[in-house]
N, C-alpha and C positions, 0 to 999 in steps of 0.2 A: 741417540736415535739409531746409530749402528747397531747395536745392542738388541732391540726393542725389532729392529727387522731381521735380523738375525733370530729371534725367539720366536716370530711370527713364522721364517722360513722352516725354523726346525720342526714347528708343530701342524706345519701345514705335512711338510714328506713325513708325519707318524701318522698324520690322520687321512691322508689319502679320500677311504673310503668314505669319510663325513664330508669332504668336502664335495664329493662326486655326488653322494647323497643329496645333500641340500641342492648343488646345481639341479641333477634331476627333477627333486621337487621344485624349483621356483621356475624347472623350464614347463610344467605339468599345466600350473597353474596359470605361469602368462600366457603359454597357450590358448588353456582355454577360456581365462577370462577375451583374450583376442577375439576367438572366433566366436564369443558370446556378444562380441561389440560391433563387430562386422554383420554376421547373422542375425540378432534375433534383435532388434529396435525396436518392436512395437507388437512381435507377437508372439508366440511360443509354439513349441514343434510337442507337441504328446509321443514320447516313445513306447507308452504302457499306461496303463487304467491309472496307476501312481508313481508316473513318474512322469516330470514333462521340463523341460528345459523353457525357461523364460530370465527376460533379463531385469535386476532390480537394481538400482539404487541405491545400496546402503550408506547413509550415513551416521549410522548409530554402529553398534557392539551387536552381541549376539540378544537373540532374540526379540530385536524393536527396540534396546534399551539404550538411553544417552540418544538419542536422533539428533540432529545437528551438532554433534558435541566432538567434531573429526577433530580439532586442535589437541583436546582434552587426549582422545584414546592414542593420537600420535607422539603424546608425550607418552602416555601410561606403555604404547607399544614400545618405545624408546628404551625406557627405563625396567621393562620387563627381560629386554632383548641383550641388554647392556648386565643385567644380572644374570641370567644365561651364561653369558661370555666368560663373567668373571668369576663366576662358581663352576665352570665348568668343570674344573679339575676334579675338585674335590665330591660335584654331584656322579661323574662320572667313577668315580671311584666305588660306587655302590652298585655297580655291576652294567651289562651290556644292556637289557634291556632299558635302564634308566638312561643308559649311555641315546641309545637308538630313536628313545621317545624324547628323551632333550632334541635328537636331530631332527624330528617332524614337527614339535614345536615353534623349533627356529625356522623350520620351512616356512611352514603355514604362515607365521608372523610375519617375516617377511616379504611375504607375500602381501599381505595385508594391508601392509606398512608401505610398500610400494604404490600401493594403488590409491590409498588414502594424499599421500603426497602428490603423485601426479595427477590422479583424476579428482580426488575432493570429495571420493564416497568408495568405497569398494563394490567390484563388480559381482553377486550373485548371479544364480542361474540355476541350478537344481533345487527344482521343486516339486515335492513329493507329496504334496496334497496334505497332508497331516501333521506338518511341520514347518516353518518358518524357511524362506527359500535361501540356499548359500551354497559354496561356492567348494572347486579341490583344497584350497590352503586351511579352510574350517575342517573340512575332512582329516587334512595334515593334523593341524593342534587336534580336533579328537583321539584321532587314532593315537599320537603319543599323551595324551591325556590318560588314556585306558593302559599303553604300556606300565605310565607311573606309577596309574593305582594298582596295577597287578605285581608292580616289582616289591610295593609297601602292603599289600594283603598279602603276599605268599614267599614274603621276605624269611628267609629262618633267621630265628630271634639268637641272640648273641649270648654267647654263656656267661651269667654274672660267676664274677672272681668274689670267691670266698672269703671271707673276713677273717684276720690269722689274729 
């Protein structure tokens, strides 16, 4: 066990900035799911022709799907979160970008992951009239979603070693 906190302390003083990262993100998000639970109960504030902040319910995944199925995606978030962790090495290993979009994934998840457990649905609130309403931590997994696939489209390819 010494050992194992020990491994845990030395990787937390290299990564500093991921851990300060994700704080940030999951202080983003509980924020504003907060002030979406406080404020907006029953109605929605329009800030722009497509954009208007209202409060939803989710208990499904993205876009409508799995609805009542929280047990199910708090394992599936578990086990997504938990492989994360223990590829991190080696995912990180293929550069910052992947390094950066692994840290908004784990944001966002956790975030997610928090709200599913305590509340029994995650809190949306951005709704932009043309899309399905949700929330910063979704924004978080998108945005390192699009790091990913940008790190694997404009990856440079690896010199194959010639056959002697």
């Amino acid at each position: 066990m010494r050992k194992f906190l020990a491994n845990i302390w030395a990787w937390a003083r290299v990564n500093k900035a991921v851990i300060i990262t994700l704080l940030v993100l999951l202080g983003v998000d509980r924020i504003t799911k907060r002030l979406t639970l406080l404020f907006l109960n029953d109605g929605y504030i329009a800030l722009a022709p497509y954009l208007h902040l209202r409060f939803v319910q989710n208990t499904g995944a993205a876009f409508g799907m799995m609805q009542g199925g929280n047990i199910a995606l708090i394992v599936i978030s578990l086990l997504i979160i938990a492989y994360l962790i223990k590829s991190w090495k080696e995912l990180c290993a293929m550069g910052p970008v992947v390094k950066w979009g692994l840290v908004f994934i784990l944001g966002g998840a956790l975030g997610n992951l928090y709200d599913r457990i305590t509340l029994g649905f995650v809190v949306d609130f951005i709704d932009l009239r043309v899309w399905p309403v949700f929330n910063a931590a979704d924004s978080f997994i998108t945005i390192g979603g699009v790091m990913l696939a940008g790190a694997m489209l404009f990856a440079k390819p690896v010199p194959k070693q010639e056959e002697k």
